[in-house]
C-alpha positions as CSV (number, residue, x, y, z in Angstrom):
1,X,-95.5,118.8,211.7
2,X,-95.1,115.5,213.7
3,X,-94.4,113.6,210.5
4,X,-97.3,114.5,208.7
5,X,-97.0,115.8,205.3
6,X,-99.8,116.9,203.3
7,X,-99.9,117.8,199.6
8,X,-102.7,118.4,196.9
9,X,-104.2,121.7,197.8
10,X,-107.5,121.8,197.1
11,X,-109.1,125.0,198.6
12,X,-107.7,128.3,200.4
13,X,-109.9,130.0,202.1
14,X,-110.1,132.4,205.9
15,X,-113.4,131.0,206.5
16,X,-113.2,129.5,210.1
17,X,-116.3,127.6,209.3
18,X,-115.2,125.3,206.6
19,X,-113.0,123.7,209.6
20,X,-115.9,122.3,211.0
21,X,-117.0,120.6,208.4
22,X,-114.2,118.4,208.3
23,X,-111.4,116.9,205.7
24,X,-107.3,117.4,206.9
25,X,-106.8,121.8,207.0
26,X,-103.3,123.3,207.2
27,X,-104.1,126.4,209.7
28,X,-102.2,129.7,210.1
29,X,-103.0,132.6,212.0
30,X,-100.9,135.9,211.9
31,X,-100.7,137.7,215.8
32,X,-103.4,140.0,213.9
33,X,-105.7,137.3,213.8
34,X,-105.4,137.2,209.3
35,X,-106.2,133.4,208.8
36,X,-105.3,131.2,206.4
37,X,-106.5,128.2,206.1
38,X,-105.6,125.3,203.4
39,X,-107.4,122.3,202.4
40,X,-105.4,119.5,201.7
41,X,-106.7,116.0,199.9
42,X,-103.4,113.7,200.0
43,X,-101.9,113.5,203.7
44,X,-99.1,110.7,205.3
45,X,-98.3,109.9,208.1
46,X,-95.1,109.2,209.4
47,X,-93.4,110.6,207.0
48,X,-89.3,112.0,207.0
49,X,-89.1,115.6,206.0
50,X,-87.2,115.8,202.2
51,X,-86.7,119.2,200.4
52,X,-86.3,119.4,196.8
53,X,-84.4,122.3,197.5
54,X,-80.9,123.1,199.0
55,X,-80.1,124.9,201.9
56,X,-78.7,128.0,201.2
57,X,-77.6,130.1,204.1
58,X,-78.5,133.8,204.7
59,X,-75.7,136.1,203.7
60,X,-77.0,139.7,203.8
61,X,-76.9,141.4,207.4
62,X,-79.8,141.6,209.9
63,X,-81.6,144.4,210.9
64,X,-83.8,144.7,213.6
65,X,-87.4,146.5,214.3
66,X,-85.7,148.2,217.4
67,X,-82.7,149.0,218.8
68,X,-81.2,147.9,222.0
69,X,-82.2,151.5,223.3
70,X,-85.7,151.0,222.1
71,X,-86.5,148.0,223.0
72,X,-85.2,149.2,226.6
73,X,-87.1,152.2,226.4
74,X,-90.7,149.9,225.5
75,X,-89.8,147.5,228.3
76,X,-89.6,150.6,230.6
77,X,-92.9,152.0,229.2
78,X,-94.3,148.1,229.6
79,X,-92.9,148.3,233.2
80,X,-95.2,152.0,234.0
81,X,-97.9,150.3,232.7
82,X,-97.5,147.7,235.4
83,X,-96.9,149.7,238.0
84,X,-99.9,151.7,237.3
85,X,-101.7,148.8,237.3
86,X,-102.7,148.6,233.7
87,X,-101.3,145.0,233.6
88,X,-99.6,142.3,234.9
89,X,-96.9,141.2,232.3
90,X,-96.5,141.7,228.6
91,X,-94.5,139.8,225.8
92,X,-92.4,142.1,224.0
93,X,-91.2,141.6,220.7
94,X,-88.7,142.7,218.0
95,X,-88.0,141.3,214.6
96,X,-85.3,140.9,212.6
97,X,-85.1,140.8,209.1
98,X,-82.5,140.0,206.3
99,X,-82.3,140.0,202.4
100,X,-82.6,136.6,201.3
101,X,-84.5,135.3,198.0
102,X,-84.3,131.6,198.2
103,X,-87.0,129.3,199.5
104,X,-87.6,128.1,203.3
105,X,-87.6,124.4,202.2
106,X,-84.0,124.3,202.7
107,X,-83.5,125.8,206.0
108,X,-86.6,124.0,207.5
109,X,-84.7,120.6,206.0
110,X,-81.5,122.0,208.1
111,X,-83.7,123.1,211.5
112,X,-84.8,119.9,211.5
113,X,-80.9,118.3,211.6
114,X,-80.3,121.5,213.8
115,X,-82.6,122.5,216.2
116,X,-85.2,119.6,216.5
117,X,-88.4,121.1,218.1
118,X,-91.6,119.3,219.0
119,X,-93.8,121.4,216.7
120,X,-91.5,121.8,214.3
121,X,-93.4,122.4,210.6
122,X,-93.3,123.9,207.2
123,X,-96.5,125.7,205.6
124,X,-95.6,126.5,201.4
125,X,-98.3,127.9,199.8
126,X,-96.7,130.1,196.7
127,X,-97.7,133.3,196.8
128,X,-99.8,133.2,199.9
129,X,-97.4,131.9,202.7
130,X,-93.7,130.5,203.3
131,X,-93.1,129.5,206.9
132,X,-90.1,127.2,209.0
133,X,-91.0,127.2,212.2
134,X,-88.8,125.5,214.6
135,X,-91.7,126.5,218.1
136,X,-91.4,124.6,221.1
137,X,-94.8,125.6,222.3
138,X,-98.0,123.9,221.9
139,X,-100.6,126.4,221.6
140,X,-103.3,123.7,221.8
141,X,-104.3,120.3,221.1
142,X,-107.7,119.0,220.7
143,X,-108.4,115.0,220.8
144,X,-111.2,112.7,221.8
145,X,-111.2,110.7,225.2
146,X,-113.0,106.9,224.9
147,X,-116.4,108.8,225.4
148,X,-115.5,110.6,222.3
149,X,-115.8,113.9,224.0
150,X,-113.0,117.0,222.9
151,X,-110.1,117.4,225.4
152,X,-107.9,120.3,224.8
153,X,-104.8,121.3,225.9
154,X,-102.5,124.1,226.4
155,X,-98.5,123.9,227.2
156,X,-97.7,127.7,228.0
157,X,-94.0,128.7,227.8
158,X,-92.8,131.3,230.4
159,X,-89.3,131.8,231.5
160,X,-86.0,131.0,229.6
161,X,-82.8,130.3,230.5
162,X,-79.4,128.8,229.6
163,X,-79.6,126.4,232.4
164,X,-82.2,124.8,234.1
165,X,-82.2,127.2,236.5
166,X,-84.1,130.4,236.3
167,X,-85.0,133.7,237.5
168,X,-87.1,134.6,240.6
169,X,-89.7,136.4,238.1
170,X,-90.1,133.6,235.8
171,X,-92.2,131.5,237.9
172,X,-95.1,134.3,238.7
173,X,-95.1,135.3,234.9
174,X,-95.7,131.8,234.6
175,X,-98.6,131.1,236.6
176,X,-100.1,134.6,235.4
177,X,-100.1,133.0,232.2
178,X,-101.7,129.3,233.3
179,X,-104.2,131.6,235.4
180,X,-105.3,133.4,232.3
181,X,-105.3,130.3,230.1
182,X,-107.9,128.6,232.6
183,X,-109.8,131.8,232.2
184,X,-110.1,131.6,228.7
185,X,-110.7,127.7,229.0
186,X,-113.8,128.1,230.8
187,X,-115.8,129.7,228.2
188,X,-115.6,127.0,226.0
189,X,-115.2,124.0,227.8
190,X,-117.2,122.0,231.0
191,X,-118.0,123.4,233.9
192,X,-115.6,122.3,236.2
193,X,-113.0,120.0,233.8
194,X,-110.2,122.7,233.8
195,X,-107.5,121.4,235.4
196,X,-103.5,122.1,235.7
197,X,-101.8,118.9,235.6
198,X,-98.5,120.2,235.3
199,X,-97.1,123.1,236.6
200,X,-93.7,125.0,236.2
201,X,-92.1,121.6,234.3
202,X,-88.8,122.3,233.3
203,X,-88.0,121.2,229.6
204,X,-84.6,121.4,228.0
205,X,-84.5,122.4,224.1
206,X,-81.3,122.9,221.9
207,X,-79.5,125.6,223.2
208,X,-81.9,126.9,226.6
209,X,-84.6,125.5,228.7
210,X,-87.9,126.5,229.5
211,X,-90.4,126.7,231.9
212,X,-93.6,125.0,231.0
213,X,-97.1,124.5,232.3
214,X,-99.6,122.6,231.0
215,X,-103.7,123.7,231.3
216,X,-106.5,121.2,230.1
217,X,-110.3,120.6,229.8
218,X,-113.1,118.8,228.2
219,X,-114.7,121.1,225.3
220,X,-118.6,122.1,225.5
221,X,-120.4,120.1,223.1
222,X,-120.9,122.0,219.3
223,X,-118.1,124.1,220.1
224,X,-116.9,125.8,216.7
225,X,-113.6,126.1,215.9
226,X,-114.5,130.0,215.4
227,X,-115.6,130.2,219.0
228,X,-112.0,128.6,220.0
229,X,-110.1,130.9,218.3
230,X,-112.3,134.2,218.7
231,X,-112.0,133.3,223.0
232,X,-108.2,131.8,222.7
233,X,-106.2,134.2,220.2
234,X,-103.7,135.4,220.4
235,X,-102.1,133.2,222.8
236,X,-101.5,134.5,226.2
237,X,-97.5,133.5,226.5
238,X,-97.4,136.1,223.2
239,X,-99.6,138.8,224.8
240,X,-100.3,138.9,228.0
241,X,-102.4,139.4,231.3
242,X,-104.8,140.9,231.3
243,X,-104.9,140.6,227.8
244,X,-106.7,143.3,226.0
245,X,-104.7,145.7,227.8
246,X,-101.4,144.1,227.0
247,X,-102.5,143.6,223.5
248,X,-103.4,147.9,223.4
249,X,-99.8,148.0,224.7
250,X,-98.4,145.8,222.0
251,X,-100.1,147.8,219.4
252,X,-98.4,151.2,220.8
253,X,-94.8,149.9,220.7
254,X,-94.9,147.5,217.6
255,X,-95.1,146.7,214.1
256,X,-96.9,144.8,212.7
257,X,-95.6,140.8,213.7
258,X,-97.5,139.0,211.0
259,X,-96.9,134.9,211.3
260,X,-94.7,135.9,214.4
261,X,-96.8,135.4,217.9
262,X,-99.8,133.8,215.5
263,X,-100.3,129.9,215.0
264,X,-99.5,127.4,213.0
265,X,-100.5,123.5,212.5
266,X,-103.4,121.4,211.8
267,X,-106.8,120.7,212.3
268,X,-108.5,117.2,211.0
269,X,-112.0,116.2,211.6
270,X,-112.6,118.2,214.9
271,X,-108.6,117.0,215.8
272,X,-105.9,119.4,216.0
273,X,-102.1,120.2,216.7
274,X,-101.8,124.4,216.9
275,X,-98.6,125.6,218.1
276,X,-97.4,129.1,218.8
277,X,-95.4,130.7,215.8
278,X,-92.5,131.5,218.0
279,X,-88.7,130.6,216.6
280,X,-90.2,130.7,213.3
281,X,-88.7,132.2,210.3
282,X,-91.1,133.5,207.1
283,X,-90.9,135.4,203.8
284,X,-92.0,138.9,202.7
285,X,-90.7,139.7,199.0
286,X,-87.2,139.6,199.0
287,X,-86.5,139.4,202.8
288,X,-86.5,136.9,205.2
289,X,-87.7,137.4,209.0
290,X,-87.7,136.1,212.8
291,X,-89.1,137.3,215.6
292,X,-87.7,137.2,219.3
293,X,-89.3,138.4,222.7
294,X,-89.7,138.7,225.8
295,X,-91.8,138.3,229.0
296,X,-92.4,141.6,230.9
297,X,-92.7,141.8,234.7
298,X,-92.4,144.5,237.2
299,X,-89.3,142.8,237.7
300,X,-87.7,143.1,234.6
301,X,-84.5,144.4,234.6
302,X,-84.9,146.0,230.7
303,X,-81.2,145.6,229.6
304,X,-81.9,141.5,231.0
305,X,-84.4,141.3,228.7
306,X,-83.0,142.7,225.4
307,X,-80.5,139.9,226.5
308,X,-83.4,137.3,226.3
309,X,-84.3,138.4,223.3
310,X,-80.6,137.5,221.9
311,X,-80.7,134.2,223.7
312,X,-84.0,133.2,222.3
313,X,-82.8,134.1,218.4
314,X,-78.5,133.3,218.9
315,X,-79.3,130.0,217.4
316,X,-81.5,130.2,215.5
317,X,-79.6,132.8,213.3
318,X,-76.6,130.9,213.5
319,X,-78.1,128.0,211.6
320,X,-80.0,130.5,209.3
321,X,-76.3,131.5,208.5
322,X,-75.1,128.2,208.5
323,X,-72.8,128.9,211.2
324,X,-74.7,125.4,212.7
């Protein structure tokens, strides 16, 4: 991720403590909060992504979690639920999933050439974890300011479109999201430093734009990096508001997502780079998978959203294919 590229694992562990005590960690979290973190001893900077292995595009046919008609029928139940005041929004998922026995390396080499993303970033740890992710969205980021203190930062993604114009629901769903961000800010950060710089920014990415806010604050001194995860996971763009109900909702209506909706990134010394594992593809056995959602309103028009769900993975797949 951002030209870093660390080799020379020297300890795999789930331990959220061994962060805090420094060194240069590789960090993934599945939606269901399984953690993984990997210490690494050799790490550059700067560095140009190179594979030792080709790309080999994905033949076999996808299959999805749901069906069109399902994943209508869950964005109806998600809409109930609204309108009985359960919650506010929801992120509803499906994945696909295809045969495919070859390595990620590849493919993340082609993303790169492809579908260039800000977070972009492999994580290869035989037997434990194979992930390209190609996310847009920066779950957080935690650097020092010239007192030294912790600032962190969260760029929440809601609304997608194929132009940079977007729908009428969009920008609520957004700010429901930056509203529950601050709220989970402010248990682990100053009284008072939580602010919203930047609000409903409209970025353009290969292939769609996106709606983007961004929510900051200066961490509590001694804050542990298993009281930032236990308050922030899983990210609110991937769940939603309020989020243990939306998360009881999720539960109902889904499988299990795995790396999909987690995180993925780094965390050095107290610093980190986190994004969301969204347009990410991993490997279970033989099969490889991708995930694609979408951000439930009361007014979502269900059949619109299933639609999102294409837009959001289109591309993705194409290059998986290597129709790109």
């Amino acid at each position: 991720m951002g030209g870093i590229e660390a080799r020379t694992c020297s300890e795999v562990t789930d331990d959220t403590s061994k962060l805090d005590a420094g060194g240069f960690w590789a960090v993934q979290i599945d939606y269901e909060g399984h953690a993984v973190f990997a210490k690494f001893e050799d790490v550059e900077f700067n560095i140009d992504f190179k594979s030792d292995e080709s790309f080999v595009a994905v033949k076999s046919p996808w299959s999805s979690s749901q069906s069109r008609d399902e994943y209508v029928a869950y964005v109806d139940r998600a809409r109930e639920a609204i309108a009985r005041g359960d919650i506010y929004q929801v992120n509803a998922c499906r994945v696909l999933s295809a045969k495919h026995e070859n390595g990620l390396g590849g493919l993340f080499a082609h993303l790169l050439k492809s579908n260039p993303a800000p977070f972009a970033s492999y994580l290869h740890l035989p037997g434990i974890r194979e992930i390209a992710s190609a996310s847009p969205e920066l779950f957080i980021e935690v650097c020092e300011d010239h007192d030294g203190a912790r600032l962190i930062k969260s760029s929440p993604i809601k609304g997608t479109s194929k132009s940079a114009d977007f729908a009428e629901k969009d920008f609520p769903e957004n700010l429901m999201i930056v509203d529950l961000m601050r709220n989970d800010f402010g248990s682990i950060t100053e009284t008072g430093s939580v602010e919203v710089p930047r609000l409903f920014g409209v970025e353009e990415h290969p292939g769609l734009f996106h709606l983007v806010s961004d929510v900051t604050g200066r961490l509590k001194s001694g804050v542990t990096w298993g009281e930032i995860f236990a308050t922030l996971l899983p990210a609110g763009s991937i769940s939603g508001a309020p989020k243990h109900s939306a998360k009881q909702l999720i539960a109902e209506n889904e499988g299990v997502r795995g790396p999909y909706c987690g995180v993925l990134g780094w965390v050095y010394d107290g610093m980190a780079v986190l994004s969301v594992g969204i347009r990410l593809f991993w490997r279970e056995g033989d099969e490889i998978k991708f995930g694609a959602g979408a951000g439930i309103t009361w007014g979502s028009v269900p059949a619109k959203e299933w639609s999102e769900t294409e837009l959001k993975a289109e591309r993705l797949i194409a290059i998986a294919e290597g129709r790109i």
